[in-house]
C-alpha positions in Angstrom: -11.1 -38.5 43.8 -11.6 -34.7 43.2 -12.1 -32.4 40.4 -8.5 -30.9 40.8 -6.9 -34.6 41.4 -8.9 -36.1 38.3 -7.7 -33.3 35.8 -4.1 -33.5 37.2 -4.5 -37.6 36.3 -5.8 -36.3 32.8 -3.3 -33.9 32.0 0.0 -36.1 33.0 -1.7 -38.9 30.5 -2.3 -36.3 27.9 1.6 -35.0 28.0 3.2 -38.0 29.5 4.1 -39.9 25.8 5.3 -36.7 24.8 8.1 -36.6 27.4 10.4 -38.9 26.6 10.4 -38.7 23.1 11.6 -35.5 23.6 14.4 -36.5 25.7 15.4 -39.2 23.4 14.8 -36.4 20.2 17.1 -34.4 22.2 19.9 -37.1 22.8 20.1 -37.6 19.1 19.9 -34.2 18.0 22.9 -33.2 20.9 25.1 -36.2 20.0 25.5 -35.5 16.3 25.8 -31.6 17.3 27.4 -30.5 14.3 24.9 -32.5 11.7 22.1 -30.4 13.9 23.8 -27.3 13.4 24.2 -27.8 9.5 20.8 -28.7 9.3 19.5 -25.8 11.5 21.4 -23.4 8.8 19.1 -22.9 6.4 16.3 -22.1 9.4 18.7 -19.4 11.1 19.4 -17.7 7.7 15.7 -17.9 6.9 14.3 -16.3 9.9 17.1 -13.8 9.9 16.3 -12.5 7.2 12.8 -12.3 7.2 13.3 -10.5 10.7 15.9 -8.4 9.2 14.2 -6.9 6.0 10.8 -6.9 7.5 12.7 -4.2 10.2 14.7 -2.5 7.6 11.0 -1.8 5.6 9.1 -1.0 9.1 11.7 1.6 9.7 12.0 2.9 6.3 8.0 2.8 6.3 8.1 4.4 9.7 9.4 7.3 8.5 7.9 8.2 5.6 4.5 7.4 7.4 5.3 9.8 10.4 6.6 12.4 7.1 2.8 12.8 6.2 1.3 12.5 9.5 3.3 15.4 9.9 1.7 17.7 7.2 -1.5 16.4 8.8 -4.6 14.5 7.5 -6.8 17.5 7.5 -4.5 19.4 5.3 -4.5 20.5 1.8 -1.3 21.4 0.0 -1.4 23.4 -2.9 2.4 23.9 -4.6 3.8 25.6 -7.4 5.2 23.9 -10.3 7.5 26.7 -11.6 9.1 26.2 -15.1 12.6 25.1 -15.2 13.7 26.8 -18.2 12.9 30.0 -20.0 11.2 28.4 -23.1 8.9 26.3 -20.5 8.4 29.6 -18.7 7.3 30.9 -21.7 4.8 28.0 -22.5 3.0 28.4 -19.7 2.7 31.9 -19.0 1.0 32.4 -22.3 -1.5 30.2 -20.3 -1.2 31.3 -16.5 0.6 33.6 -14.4 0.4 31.0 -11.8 -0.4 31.0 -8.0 -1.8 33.7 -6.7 -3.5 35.3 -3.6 -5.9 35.5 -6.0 -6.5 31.9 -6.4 -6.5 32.2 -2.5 -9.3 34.1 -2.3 -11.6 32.5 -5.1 -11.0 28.6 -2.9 -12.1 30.5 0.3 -14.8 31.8 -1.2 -16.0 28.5 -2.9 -15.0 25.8 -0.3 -16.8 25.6 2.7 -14.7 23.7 5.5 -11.8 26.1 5.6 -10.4 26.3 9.2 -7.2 27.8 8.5 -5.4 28.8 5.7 -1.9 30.3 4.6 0.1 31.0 1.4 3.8 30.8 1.1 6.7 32.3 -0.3 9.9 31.1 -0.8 13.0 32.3 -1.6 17.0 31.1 -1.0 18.9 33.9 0.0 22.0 35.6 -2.0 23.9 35.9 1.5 23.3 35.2 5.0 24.8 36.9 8.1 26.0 34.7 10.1 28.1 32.8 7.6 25.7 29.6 7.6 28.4 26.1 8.5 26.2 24.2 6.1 24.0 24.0 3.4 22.3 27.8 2.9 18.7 27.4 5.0 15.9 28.6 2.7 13.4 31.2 3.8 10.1 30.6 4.3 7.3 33.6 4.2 4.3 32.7 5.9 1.2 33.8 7.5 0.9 33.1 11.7 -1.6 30.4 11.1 1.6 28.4 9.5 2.4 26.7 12.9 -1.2 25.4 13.6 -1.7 24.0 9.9 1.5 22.5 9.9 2.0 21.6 13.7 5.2 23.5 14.2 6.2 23.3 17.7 7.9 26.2 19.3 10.8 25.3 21.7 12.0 28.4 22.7 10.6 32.1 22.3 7.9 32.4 20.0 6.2 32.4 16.7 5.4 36.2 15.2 1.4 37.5 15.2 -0.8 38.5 12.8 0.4 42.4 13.7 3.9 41.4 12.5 2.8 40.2 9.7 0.6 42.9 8.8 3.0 45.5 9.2 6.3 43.7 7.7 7.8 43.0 10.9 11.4 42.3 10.5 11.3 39.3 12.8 11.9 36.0 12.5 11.9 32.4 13.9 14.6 29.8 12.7 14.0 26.0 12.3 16.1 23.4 14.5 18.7 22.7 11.6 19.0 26.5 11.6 19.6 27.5 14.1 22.7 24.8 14.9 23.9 25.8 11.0 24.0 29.8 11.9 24.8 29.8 15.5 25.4 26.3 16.7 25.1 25.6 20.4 24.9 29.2 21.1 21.3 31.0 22.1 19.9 32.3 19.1 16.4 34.1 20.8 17.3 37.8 20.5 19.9 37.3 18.1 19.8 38.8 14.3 20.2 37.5 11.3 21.2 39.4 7.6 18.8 38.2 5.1 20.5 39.7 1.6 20.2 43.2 2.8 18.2 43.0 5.6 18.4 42.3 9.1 15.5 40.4 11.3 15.2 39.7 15.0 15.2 36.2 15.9 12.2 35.6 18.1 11.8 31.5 18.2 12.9 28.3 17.5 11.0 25.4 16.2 11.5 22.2 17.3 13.0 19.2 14.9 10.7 17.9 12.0 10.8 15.2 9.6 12.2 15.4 6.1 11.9 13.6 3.2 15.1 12.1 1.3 13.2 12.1 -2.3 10.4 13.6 -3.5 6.6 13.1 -2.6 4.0 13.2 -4.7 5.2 17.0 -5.9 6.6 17.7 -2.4 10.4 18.1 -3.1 13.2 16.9 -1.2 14.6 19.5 0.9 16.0 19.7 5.2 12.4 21.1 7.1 14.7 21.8 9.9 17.2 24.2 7.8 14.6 26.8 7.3 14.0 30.3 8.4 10.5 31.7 9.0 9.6 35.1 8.6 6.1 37.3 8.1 4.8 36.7 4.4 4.3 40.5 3.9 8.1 41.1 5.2 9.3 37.9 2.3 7.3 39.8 -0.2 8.1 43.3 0.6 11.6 43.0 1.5 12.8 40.0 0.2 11.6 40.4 -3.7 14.3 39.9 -6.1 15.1 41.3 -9.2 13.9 37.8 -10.9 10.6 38.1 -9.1 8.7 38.4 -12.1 10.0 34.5 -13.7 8.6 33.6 -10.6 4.7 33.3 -9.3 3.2 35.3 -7.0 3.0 33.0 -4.3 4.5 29.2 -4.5 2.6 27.4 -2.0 -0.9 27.3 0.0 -1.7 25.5 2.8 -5.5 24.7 3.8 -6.5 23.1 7.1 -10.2 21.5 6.6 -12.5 20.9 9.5 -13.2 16.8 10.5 -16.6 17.1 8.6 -15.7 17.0 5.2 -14.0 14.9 3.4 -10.2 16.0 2.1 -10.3 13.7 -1.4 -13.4 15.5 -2.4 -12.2 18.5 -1.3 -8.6 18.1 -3.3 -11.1 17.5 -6.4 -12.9 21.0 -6.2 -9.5 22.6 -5.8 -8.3 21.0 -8.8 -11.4 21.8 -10.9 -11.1 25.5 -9.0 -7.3 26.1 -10.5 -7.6 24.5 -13.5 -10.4 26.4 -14.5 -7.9 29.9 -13.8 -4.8 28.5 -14.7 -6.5 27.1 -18.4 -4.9 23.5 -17.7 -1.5 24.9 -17.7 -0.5 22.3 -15.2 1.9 24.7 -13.4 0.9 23.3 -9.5 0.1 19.9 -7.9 -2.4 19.4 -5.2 -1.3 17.4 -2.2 -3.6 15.3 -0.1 -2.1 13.7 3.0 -4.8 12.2 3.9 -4.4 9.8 0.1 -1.1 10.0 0.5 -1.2 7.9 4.3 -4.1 5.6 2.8 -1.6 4.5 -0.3 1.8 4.2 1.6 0.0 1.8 4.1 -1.3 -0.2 1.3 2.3 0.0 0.0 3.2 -0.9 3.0 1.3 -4.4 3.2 2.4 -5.4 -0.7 6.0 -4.7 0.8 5.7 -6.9 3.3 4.2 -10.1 1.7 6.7 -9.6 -1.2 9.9 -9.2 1.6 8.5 -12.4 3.7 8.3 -14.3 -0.1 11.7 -13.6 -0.9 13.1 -14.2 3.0 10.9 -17.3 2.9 12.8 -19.5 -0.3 15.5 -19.6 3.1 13.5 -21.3 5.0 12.5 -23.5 2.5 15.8 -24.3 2.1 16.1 -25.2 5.6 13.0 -27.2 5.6 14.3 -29.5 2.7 17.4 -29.7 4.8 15.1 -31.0 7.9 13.5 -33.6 5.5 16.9 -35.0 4.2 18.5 -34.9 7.3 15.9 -37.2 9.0 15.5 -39.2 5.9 19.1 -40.3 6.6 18.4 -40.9 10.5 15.7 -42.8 9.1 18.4 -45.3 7.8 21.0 -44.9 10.8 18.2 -45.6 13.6 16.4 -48.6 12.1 17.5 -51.3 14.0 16.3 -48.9 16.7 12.9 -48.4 15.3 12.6 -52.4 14.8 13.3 -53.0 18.0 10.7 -50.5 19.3 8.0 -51.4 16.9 9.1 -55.3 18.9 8.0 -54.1 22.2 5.0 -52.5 21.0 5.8 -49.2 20.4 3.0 -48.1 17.5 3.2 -46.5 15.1 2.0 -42.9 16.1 4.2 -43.2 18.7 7.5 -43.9 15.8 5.6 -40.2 14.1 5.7 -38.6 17.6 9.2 -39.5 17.9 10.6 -38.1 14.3 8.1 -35.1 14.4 9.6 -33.6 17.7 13.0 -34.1 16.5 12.1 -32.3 13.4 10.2 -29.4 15.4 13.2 -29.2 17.7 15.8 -28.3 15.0 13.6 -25.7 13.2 12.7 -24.5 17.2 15.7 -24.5 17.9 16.6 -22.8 14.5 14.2 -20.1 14.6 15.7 -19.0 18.1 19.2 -18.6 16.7 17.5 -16.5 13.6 15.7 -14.5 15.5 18.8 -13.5 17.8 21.0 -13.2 14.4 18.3 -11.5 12.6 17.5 -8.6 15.5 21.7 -8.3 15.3 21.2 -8.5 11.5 19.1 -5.2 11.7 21.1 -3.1 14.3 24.2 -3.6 12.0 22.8 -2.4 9.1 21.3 0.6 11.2 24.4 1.4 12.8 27.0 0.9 9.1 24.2 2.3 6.6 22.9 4.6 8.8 19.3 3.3 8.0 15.7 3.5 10.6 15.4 -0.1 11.4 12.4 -1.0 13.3 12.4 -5.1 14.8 8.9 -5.6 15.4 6.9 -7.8 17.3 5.1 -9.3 14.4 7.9 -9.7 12.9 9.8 -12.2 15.0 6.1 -14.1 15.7 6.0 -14.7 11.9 9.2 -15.6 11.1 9.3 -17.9 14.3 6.2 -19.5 13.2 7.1 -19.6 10.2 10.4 -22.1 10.9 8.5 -24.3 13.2 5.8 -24.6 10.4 8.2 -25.5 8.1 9.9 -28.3 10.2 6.8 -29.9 11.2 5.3 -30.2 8.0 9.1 -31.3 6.5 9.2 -33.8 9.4 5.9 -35.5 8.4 7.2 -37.5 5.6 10.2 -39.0 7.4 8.0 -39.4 10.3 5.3 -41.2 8.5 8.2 -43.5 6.7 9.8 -44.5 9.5 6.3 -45.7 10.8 5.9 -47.8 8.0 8.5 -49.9 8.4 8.1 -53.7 8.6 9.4 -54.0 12.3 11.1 -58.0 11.8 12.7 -56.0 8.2 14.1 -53.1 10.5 15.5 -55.9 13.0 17.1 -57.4 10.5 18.6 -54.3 8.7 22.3 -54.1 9.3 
């Protein structure tokens, strides 16, 4: 005999006791076909909902995740807190004027690192021209180096240069939400646009970004795509309004560090840097991607474990349903175990037999949920409008999960069948 025919011969031993208790589990399971599907219930509900809130937190993860990937990792964010009232104003100007370029210039000149850098300057115009269909886009003043930092990617025309900026330039370049809000599916490249009183070229359009639907660590809510662009010196110059001076000099910096150094110890000296100017006035907040990624990932995993706890008390349902439900066969089939234990069935052989029927309703089971569950997710998506993301990992825990559940449910049924006196069991009527 060969090596291949000798470790055929050892294989179809190994597996051949297996096969026809799994027929036989299968006979039983299919002729009381609605007792199976009751019991299988509790392991279709469990495992679709594990699969369905695992995907509904993936997605909603998803996107807040891709959120700060998108202000980058090697960023810094400094933003204003501006007062919301006139007493608060008053509180903390006896403190601090607030942002400045001047607090610009004293970080570049104590921070080594500094790629790129830009402040901001926002403003929500009085009136726009054309009449906007939606919500009024807010305008953004901004040095060139704004696209780089923040990854802005041009789709059509371009971004202004540092020479339009320098000199005022009454350009501009409109964000995807925008663009579709003032001039819909028309070209808007070469168009212009009526900020208040003036008017400014349009000379790009940026591609779609991600927003936020709540506030961030001190990054407010707003629509990154409904936003115009234009030079900082032309938002300063041009734009002012008469309330200007409630108002900081600039609202916002942006700081884009090289890979060397480290952006939490970075964040620190910029804190230490402005509070030092700004006499603790606490009128700005210093985002740091980079912490910000780190958290929501260990967010992330806390999520998960307590979504698959809560989705799991299903399946534990189910798996007391498995142990009941062959407890009872247990009492229909024991003239049948007898009369097997007679012929010399042993007893592993009686715990092979109840343990596959017990694997094959929570196999079975975990099947169904899985389908159920993946429906479960695209349901909610498409009614609520949610991200759901159905994830490998997902449907491998929650199917391994169910089959765990009815093999270790199956054991005590399995193991009390075996232990029955086989002339009792012959007997039993």
């Amino acid at each position: 005999m060969n090596v291949g025919s000798y470790s055929d011969l050892l294989y179809r031993r190994r597996w051949s006791p297996f096969l026809p208790d799994f027929r036989l589990g299968l006979q039983n399971l299919v002729l009381h076909k609605l007792r199976t599907l009751l019991t299988m219930l509790g392991m279709i509900f469990g495992v679709a909902a594990v699969v369905a809130m695992l995907s509904i937190g993936a997605g909603a993860q998803q996107k807040v995740m891709a959120f700060i990937e998108q202000l980058g990792v090697r960023n810094l964010i400094v933003e204003a807190r501006e007062p919301h009232n006139w007493q608060e104003m008053q509180k903390v100007r006896k403190l601090s004027q607030g942002l400045s370029f001047q607090d610009l210039r004293v970080i570049q000149a104590n921070i080594d690192g500094i790629v790129a850098c830009t402040p901001r300057k926002r403003f929500v115009p009085s009136k726009l021209i054309p009449k906007p269909q939606r919500d009024m886009p807010e305008v953004y003043g901004v040095n060139p180096s704004y696209q780089p930092i923040s990854s802005l990617h041009i789709v059509s025309g371009r971004f202004f240069d540092n020479d339009e900026n320098d000199r005022a330039a009454l350009v501009c370049v409109l964000g995807e939400g925008a663009k579709s809000n003032l001039f819909g599916y028309q070209e808007a490249v070469g168009e212009y646009v009526k900020i208040n009183e003036q008017w400014y070229r349009v000379i790009g359009v940026a591609g779609p970004q991600i927003s936020s639907q709540t506030e961030l660590a001190g990054i407010s809510a707003q629509d990154r795509n409904n936003l115009i662009y234009i030079p900082l010196y032309a938002a300063i110059f041009r734009l002012e309004d008469i309330m200007s001076w409630l108002k900081d000099e600039i609202d916002g910096i942006y700081l884009q560090l090289a890979q060397t150094v480290d952006s939490v110890s970075i964040a620190e000296v910029v804190r230490g840097i402005l509070n030092a100017s700004h006499r603790n006035a606490g009128d700005f907040s210093v985002i740091v991607p980079a912490e910000l990624l780190a958290e929501q990932k260990r967010t992330q995993r806390i999520f998960d474990m307590v979504m698959v706890a809560i989705a799991s008390i299903s399946l534990l349902v189910g798996g007391i349903g498995i142990m009941n439900i062959m407890l009872a066969s247990i009492l229909e089939r024991t003239r049948e175990i007898g009369l097997r234990r007679a012929v010399g069935a042993r007893q592993r052989d009686i715990i092979r037999q109840f343990l596959i029927e017990a694997v094959l309703i929570s196999f079975v089971g975990g099947l169904l949920g899985i389908v159920f569950g993946v429906g479960m997710s695209r349901l909610i998506a498409w009614m609520a409008g949610w991200s759901t993301i159905v994830t490998a990992g997902s449907i491998l825990l929650a199917f391994l999960v169910s089959v765990s559940v009815g093999l270790i449910f199956g054991i005590y049924p399995a193991v009390k069948a075996a232990r029955l006196d086989p002339v009792e069991a012959i007997r039993y009527e």
